[in-house]
Every structure is written in C-alpha cells, then in structure tokens.
C-alpha positions, 0 to 999 in steps of 0.5 A, a space after each residue: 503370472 501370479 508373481 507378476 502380478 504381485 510386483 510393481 513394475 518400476 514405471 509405475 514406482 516412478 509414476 507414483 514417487 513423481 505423482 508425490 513429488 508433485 503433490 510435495 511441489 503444489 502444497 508448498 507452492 500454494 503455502 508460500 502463496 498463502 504467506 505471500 499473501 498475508 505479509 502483502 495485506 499486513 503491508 497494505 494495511 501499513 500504506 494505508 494507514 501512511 496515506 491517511 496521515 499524509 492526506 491529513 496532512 495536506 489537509 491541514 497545510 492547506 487549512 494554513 495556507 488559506 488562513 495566511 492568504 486570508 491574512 496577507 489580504 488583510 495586510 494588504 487592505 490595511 496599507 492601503 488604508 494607511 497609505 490613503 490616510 498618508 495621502 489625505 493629510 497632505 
C-alpha cells in the first residue's frame, strides 16, 4: 500500500491539468473583459464629446434661424409700409 500511496493515479493528474486549464481559460477571459471594457469607456467618452458638439451645434442653427425669421418679419413689415405709403400718394 505504500507505493500506492505515493503515486498519483492518472484521474486525478487529469482533474487537476483540467482544474488548471480552466483557471488558464477564466484569467484570460475576465482580461479581455477588462480591455473590452476600457476601449468601450475610451469610445464612450468620444461619442460623447461628438454629441456636445452637435448639440452645440444645433443650438446655434437654431440661434440663426430665429434671428433670420426676426429679419424676414422685419422685411415683411417694411414693404407693407412702403407699400401703404405707395398707396397714399395716389
């Protein structure tokens, strides 16, 4: 019995090579989850910086379209002026 002893047997050899592989297989994953991570949050933060220009953007289209609608009823006020005073001299 003391030789027995002293020897692995071969199932349990394969258990633990497994148990290592394993081991081998869970690191990398969770590694490439980290990197996965970062290069997300890194492209995130690119999105988000695109989005606060667009919305700067559109803040300052909107900015000219109110000041062109301003000056085209402007525009519109002065003809009908002139065209009140056309009207007056005949």
């Amino acid at each position: 019995m003391s030789k027995e002893a002293g020897k692995a047997s071969p199932q349990f050899v394969g258990i633990i090579l497994a148990l290592l592989v394993q081991a081998v297989v869970v690191i990398t994953y969770f590694n490439n989850i980290e990197n996965n991570s970062e290069t997300n949050m890194a492209s995130i933060s690119k999105l988000e910086f695109r989005v606060d220009r667009l919305e700067q953007s559109v803040q300052n289209q909107q900015i000219a379209m109110a000041r062109m609608e301003e000056m085209i009823i402007s525009i519109k006020n002065m003809v009908s002026r002139i065209d009140k005073s056309i009207e007056q001299m005949k």
